[in-house]
N, C-alpha and C positions, 0 to 999 in steps of 0.2 A: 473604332470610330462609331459612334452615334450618328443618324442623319446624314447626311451629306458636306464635304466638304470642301472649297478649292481651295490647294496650296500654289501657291507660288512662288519658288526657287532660282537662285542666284547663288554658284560657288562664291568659295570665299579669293580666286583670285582677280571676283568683280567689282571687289569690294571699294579699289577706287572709282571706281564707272558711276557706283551708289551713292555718295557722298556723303559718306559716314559724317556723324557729328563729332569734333574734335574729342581725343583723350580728355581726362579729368570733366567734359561737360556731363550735365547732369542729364544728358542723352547718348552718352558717346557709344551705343552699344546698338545703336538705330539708327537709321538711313533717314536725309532730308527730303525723300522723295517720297512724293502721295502717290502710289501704283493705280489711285481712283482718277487723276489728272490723266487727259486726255494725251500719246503718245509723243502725239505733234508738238505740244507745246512740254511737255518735258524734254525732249532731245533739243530744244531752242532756248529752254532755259538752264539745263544741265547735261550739255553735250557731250561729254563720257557715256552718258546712258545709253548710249545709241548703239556704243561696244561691248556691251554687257548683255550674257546671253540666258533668257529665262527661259525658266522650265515652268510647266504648269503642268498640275497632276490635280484628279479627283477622285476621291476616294468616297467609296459608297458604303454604306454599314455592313460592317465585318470587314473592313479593308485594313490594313496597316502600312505604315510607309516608314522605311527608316531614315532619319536625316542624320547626316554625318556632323557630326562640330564645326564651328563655323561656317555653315552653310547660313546666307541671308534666307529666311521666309517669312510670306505673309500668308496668315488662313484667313479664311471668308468661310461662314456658315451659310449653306446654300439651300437647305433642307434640314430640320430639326428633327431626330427619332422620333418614335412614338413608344 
């Protein structure tokens, strides 16, 4: 890892809770949920989300993280190396 980063994890038997994009869509491999939308109003507009349980990890330069397969993530760059 370069910089600083946060992940944020979701196994994959949350995977209904996230509201994947149907099979064959030209997104079905990604979740309809914005993790940037505010808590409240994602659990009032996609109420599984509420049973899905995340992880957040940050990793600092030289850190490594293993993600297993089919684990849902998203990174954010929180600090760029130098």
């Amino acid at each position: 890892v370069s910089g600083r980063k946060q992940f944020t994890l979701f196994a994959p038997e949350d995977s209904p809770c996230l509201y994947p994009y149907p099979v064959h869509h030209q997104l079905d491999r990604r979740s309809r949920l914005d993790l940037r939308t505010p808590a409240s109003r994602l659990r009032r507009c996609f109420p599984r989300f509420a049973s899905a349980t995340k992880y957040d990890v940050v990793l600092e330069p030289g850190d490594v993280l293993f993600l297993p397969a089919w684990w849902w993530h998203e990174v954010t760059t929180e600090a760029v190396g130098a």
